[in-house]
C-alpha positions as CSV (number, residue, x, y, z in Angstrom):
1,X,-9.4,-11.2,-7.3
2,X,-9.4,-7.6,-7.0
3,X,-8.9,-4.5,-9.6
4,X,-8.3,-1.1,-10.0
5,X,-8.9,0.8,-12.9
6,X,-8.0,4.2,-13.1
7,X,-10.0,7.5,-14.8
8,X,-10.1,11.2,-15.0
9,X,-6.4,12.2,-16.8
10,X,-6.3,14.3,-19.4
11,X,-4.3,17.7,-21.0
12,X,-4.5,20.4,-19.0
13,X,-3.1,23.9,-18.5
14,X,-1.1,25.4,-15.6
15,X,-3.2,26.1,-13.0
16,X,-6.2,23.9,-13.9
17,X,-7.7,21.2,-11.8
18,X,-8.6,17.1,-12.4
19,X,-9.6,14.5,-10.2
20,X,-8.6,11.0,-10.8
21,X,-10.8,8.3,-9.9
22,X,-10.1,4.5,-9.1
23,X,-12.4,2.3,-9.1
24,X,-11.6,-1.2,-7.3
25,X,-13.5,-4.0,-7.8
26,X,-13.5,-7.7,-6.0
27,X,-13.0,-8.4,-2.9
28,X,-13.0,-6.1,-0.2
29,X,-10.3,-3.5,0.1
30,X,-11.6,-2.5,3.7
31,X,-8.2,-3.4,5.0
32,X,-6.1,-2.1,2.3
33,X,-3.8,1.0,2.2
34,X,-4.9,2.6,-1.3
35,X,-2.6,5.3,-2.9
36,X,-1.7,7.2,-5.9
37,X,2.3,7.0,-7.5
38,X,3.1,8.6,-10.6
39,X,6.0,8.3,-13.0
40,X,7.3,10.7,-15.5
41,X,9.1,9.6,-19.0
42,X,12.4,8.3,-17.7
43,X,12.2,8.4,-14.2
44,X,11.2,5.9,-11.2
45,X,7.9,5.5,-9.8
46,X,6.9,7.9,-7.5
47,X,4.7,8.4,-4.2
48,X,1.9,11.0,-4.6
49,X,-0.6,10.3,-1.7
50,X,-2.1,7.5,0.5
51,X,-4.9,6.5,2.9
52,X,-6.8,3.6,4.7
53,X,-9.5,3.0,2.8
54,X,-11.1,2.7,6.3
55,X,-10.2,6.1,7.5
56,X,-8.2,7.9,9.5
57,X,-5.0,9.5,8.2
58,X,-3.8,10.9,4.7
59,X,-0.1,10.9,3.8
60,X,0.9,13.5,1.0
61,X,4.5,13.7,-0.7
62,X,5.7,17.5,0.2
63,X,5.3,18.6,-3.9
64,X,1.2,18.3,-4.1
65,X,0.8,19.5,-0.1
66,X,-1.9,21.8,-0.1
67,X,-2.8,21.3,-3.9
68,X,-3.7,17.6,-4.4
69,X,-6.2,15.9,-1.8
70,X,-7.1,11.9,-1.7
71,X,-9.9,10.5,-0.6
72,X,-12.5,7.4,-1.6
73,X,-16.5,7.0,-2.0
74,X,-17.2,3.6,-0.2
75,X,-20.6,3.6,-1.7
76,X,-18.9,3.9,-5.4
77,X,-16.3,1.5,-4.2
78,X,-14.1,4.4,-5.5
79,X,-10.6,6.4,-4.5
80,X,-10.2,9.8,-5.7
81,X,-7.2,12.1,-6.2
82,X,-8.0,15.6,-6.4
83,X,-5.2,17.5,-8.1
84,X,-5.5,21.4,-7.5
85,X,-3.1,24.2,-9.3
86,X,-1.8,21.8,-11.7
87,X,1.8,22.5,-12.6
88,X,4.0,21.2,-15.8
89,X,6.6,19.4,-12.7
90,X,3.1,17.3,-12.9
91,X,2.8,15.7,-16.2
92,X,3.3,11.8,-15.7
93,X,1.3,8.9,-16.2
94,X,-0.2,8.4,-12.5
95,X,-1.5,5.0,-11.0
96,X,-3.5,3.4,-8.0
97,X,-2.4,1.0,-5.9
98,X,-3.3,-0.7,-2.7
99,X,-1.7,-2.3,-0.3
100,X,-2.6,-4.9,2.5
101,X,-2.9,-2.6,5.7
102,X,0.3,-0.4,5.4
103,X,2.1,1.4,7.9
104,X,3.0,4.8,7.2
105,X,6.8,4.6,6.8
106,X,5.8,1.5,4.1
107,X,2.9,4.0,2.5
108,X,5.9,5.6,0.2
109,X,7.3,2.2,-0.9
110,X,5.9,0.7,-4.6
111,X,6.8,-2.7,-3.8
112,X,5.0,-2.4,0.4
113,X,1.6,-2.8,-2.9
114,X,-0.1,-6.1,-4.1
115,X,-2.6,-4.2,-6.5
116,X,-2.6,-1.8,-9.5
117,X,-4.1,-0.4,-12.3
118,X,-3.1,0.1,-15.3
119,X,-2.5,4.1,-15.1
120,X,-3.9,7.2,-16.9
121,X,-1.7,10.6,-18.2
122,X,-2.1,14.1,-17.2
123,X,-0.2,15.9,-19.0
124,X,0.2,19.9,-17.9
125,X,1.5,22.3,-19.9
126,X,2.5,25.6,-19.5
């Protein structure tokens, strides 16, 4: 079995910073795609950011280009998502997921994922 659990969301102003952690758990996620979605009140689940959680690239939606950056601890067994210049177009409840060895056009897809936790708000007002 394997689990994510996610940390680090919280209220925020504009212009602050947070960095989400996911911890995974099991079996090995060495050949997993893990990423970060988030879904505001109302609206669909979105793509945030990706990676292999062997290396190599980083895919980013164009909002948090520049502002958010992913990355993971292999010795914490743990993916991060560093959110920079938090804006209130940010506010949603955001998740982890991972995904058996992704390619990059499936990266952006919710259902391309096997795994995910069970999410945790920011919320960033203005």
């Amino acid at each position: 079995q394997r689990q994510l659990v996610e940390s680090g969301g919280g209220l925020v102003q504009a212009g602050d910073s947070l960095r989400l952690s996911c911890a995974a758990s099991g079996r090995t996620f060495s050949r997993y795609t893990m990423g970060w979605f988030r879904q505001a009140p109302g609206k669909e689940r979105v793509f945030v950011a990706a990676m292999y959680w062997s290396g190599g690239n980083t895919y980013y939606t164009d909002s948090v280009k520049g502002r958010f950056t992913i990355s993971r601890d292999n010795d914490k067994n743990t993916v991060y998502l560093q959110m920079n210049s938090l804006k209130p177009e940010d506010t949603a409840v955001y998740y982890c997921a991972a995904g058996l060895f992704l390619t990059a056009g499936r990266t952006v897809v919710p259902d391309s994922y096997d795994y995910w936790g069970q999410g945790t708000q920011v919320t960033v007002s203005s």
